[in-house]
DRENDOGU-706656 format. One line per field, with one value per residue (C-alpha): residue number from 1; x, y, z. Coordinates in Angstrom, 1 decimal, always signed. Layout:
BEGIN
k = [NUM:...]
px = [X:...]
py = [Y:...]
pz = [Z:...]
% end
This chain:
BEGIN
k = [1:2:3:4:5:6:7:8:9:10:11:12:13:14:15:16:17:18:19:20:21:22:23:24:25:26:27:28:29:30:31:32:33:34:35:36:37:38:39:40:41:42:43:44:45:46:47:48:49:50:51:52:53:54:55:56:57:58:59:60:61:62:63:64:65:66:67:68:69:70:71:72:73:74:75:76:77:78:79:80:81:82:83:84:85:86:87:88:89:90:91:92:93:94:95:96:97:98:99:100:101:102:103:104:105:106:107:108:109:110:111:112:113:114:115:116:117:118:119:120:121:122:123:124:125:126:127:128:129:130:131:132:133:134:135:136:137:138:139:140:141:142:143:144:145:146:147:148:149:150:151:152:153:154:155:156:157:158:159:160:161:162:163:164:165:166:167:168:169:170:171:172:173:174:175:176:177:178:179:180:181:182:183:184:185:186:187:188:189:190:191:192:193:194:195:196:197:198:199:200:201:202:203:204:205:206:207:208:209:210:211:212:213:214:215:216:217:218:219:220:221:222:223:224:225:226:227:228:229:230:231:232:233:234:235:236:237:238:239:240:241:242:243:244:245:246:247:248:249:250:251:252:253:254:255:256:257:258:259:260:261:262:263:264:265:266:267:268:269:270:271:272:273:274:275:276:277:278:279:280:281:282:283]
px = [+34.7:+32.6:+31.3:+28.5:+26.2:+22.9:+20.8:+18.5:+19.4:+16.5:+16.5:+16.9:+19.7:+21.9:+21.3:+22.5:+25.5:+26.5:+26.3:+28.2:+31.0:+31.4:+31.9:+34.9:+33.0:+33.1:+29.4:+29.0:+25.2:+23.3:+20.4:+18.3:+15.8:+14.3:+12.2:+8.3:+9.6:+10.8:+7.0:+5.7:+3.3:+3.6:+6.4:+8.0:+7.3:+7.5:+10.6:+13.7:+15.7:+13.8:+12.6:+10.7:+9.2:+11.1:+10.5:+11.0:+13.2:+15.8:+15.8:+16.8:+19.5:+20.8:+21.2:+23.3:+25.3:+26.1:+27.1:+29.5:+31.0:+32.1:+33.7:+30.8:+30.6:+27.0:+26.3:+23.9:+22.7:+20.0:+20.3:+18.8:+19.4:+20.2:+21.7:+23.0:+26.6:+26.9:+28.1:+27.7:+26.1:+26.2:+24.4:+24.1:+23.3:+22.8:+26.6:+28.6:+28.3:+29.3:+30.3:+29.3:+29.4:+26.0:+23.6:+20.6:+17.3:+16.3:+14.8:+11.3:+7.8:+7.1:+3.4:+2.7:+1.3:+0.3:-3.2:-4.7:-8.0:-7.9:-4.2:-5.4:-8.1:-5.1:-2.3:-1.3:-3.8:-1.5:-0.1:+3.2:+6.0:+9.0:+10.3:+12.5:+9.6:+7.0:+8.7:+8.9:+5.0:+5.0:+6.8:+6.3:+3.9:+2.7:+4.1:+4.6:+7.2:+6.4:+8.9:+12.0:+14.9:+17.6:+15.5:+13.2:+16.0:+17.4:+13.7:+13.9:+16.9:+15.2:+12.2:+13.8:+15.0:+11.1:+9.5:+10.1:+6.9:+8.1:+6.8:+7.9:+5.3:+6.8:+3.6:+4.6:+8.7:+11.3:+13.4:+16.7:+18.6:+18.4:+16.6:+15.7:+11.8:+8.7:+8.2:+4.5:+5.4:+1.5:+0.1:-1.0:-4.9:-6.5:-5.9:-8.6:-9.4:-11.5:-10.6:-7.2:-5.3:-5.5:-5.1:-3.2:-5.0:-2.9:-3.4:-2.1:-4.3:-5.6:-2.3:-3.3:-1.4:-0.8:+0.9:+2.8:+5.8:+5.9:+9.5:+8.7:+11.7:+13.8:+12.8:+11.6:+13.1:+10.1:+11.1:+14.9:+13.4:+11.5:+14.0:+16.1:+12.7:+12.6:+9.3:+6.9:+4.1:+1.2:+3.7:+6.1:+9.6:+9.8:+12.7:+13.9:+14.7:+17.9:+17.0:+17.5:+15.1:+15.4:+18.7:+21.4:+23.3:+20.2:+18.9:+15.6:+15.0:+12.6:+9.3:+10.0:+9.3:+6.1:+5.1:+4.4:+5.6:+7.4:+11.0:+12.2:+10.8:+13.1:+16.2:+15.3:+15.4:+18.7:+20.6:+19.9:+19.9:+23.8:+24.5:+23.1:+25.0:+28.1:+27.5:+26.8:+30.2:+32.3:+31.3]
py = [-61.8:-64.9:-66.9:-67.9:-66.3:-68.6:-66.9:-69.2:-71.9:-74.5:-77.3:-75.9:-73.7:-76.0:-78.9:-76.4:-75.3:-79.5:-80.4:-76.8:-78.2:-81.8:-80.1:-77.8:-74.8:-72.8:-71.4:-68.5:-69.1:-66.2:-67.5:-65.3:-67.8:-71.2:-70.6:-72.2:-75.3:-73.3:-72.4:-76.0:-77.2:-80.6:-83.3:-84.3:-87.9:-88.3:-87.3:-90.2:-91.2:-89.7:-93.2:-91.2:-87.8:-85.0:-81.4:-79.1:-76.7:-79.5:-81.1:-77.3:-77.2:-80.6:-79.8:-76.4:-78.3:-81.3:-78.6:-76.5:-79.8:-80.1:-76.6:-74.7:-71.1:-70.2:-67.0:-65.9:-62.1:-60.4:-59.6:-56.4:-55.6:-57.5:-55.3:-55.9:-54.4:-55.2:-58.7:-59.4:-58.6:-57.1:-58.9:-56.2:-57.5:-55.7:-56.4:-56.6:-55.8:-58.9:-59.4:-62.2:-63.8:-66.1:-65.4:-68.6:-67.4:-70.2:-68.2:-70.1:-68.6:-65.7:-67.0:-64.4:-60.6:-58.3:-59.1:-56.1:-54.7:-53.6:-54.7:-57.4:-55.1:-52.0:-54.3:-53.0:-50.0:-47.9:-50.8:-51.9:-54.2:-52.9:-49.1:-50.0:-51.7:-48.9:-46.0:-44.1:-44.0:-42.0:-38.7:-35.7:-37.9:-38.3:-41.9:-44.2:-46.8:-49.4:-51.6:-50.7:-52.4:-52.5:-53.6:-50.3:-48.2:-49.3:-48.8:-45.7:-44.5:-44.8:-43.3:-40.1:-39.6:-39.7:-37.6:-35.0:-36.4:-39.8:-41.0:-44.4:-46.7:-48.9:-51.0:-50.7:-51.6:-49.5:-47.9:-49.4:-45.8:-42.1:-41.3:-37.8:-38.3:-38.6:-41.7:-43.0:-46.1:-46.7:-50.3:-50.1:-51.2:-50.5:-49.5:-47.1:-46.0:-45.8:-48.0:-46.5:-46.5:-42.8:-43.4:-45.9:-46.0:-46.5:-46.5:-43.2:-41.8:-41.6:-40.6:-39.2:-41.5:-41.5:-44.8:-47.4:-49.9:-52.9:-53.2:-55.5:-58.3:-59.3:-59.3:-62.4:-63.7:-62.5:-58.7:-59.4:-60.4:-57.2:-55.0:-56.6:-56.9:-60.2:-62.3:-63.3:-64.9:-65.8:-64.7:-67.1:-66.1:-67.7:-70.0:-72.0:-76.0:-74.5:-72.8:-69.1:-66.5:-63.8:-62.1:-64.0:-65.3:-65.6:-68.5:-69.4:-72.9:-74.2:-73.0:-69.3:-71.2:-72.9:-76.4:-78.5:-77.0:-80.4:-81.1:-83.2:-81.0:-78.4:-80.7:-81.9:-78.3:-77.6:-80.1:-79.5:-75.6:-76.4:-78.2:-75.5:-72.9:-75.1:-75.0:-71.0:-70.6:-72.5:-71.1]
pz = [+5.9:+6.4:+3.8:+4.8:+8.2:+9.3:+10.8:+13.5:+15.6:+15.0:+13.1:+9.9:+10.9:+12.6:+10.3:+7.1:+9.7:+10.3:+6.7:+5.8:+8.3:+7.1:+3.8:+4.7:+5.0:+8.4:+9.1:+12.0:+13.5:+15.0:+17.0:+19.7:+20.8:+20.2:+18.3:+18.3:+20.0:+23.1:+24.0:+22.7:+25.3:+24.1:+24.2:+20.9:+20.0:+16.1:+15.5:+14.0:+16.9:+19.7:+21.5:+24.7:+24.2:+25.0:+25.5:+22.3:+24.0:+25.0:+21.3:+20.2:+22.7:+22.0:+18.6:+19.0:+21.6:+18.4:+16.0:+19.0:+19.8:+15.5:+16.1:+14.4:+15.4:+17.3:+18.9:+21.1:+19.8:+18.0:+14.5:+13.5:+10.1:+6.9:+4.0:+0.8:-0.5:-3.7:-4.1:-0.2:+2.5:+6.2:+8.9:+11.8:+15.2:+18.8:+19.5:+15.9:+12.2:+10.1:+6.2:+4.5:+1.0:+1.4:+4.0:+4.9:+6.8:+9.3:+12.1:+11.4:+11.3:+14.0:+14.8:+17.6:+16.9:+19.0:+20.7:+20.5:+19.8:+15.9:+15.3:+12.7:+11.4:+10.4:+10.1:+6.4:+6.4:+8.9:+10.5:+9.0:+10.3:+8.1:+8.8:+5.6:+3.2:+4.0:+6.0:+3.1:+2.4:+5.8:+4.8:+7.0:+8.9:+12.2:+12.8:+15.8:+16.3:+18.8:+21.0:+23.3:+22.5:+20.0:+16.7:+17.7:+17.8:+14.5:+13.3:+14.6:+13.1:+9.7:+10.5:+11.6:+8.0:+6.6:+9.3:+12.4:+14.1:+15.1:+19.1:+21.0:+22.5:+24.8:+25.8:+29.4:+29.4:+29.3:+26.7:+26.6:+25.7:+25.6:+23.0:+21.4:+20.3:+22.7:+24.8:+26.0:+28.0:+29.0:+27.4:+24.3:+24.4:+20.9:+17.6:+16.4:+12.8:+10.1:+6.9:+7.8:+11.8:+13.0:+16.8:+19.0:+22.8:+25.9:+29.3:+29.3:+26.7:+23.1:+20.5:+17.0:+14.2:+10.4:+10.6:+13.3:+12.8:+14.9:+16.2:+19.2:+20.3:+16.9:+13.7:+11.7:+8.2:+6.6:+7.7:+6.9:+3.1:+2.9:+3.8:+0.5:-1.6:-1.7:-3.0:-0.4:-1.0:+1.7:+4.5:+3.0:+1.3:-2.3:-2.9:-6.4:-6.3:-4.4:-1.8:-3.1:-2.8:-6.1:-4.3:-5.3:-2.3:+0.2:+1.0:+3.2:+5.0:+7.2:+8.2:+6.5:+2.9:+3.6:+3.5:+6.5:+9.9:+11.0:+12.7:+10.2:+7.3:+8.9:+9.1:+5.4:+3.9:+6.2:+4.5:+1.4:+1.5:+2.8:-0.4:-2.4:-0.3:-1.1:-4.4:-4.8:-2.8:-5.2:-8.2]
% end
């Protein structure tokens, strides 16, 4: 068993992961991408140390290549699922399942939804992005579950236990497996309703719909904290003065708890989430 599982590679992350280490605790780091600096247009310029601008995808990699060189366990996969087992937890990725006494949620703020004609109108009135949080409000339903990789099929899975109606939207890729439920692989181009979604449009055709889960890439911290019922507020999880959401033994850092989206408020929250993570492990 581990005792403590971070899961993000940013700044937050690996700063929590460093200061974890220097304290004689052995982190294991699960990261899938960068993160918002990977995409970031710009050069980063105001942050301690950095004398000329560099690109926000090389800061990211410097850093995971600092905290490999101190022996720090990183990984390179896709986390899934976060459960709760009594007094720990499982963190379940596309390639392991992992125990863990203390899990910290640094995988940052997911600022990119699905640009779609009516997907901010039914998001929440048909549109949900937790099979877990709201699957069970769709029983015996017509339902879609949209995405084609491993986060769908774990989505999937769940939904299967609400409902017998259950269809795939791909938006145009490719399902990753053989699965037993219809597939429409057209792109998605509208979300129709009234008040409520009741069909999904594709370049295939119009698809009657009670409800559809977004299960697109990986999911964020926010959907990991609704799976366990943890507060959110404004599409931020709540934490106390150390870091811990209301499920003893999680922890959220960096741009998942709100407050300016900055590099060295990331770091900030990273190293001080490690001490309270320290802390919580001793007791």
């Amino acid at each position: 068993m581990k005792k403590i599982i971070i899961i993000g590679y940013g700044p937050a992350g690996i700063s929590a992961a460093i200061y974890l280490k220097r304290q004689g605790i052995d982190p294991l780091v699960i990261g899938k991408d960068l993160g918002a600096l990977e995409g970031y247009d710009d050069k980063v310029e105001n942050f301690y140390g950095i004398a000329e601008p560099i690109d926000g995808k090389e800061l990211i990699l410097n850093g995971i290549k600092q905290a490999k060189h101190l022996g720090i366990e990183v990984l390179t996969d896709s986390v899934i699922s976060l459960k709760s087992v009594g007094e720990t937890f499982e963190v379940i990725t596309e390639k392991k399942t992992y125990e863990t006494k203390a899990v910290l949620l640094a995988t940052g703020k997911t600022r990119r939804t699905m640009k779609r004609a009516g997907f901010t109108q039914f998001r929440g009135k048909g549109i949900s992005m937790c099979a877990t949080c709201d699957g069970f409000f769709y029983r015996r339903k017509k339902v879609a579950v949209i995405g084609c990789g491993a986060y769908m099929l774990h989505e999937l899975e769940y939904l299967k236990k609400m409902t017998k109606d259950v269809t795939i939207f791909t938006d145009g890729h490719d399902v990753d497996a053989v699965v037993d439920v219809p597939v429409v692989k057209g792109k998605i181009t509208k979300f129709v309703g009234d008040g409520k979604l009741t069909h999904i449009e594709t370049t295939e055709g119009s698809y009657e719909v009670d409800g559809a889960f977004i299960a697109l890439g990986t999911p964020s911290s926010v959907e990991f904290a609704s799976q366990l019922g943890v507060i959110i507020e404004k599409n931020n999880l709540v934490v106390d003065a150390n870091y811990m959401t209301n499920i003893p033994g999680l922890f959220a850092a960096g741009d998942i708890i709100g407050g300016k989206l900055q590099i060295a408020k990331a770091v900030y929250d990273g190293m001080n989430a490690a001490d309270a993570i320290y802390s919580y492990l001793k007791k």
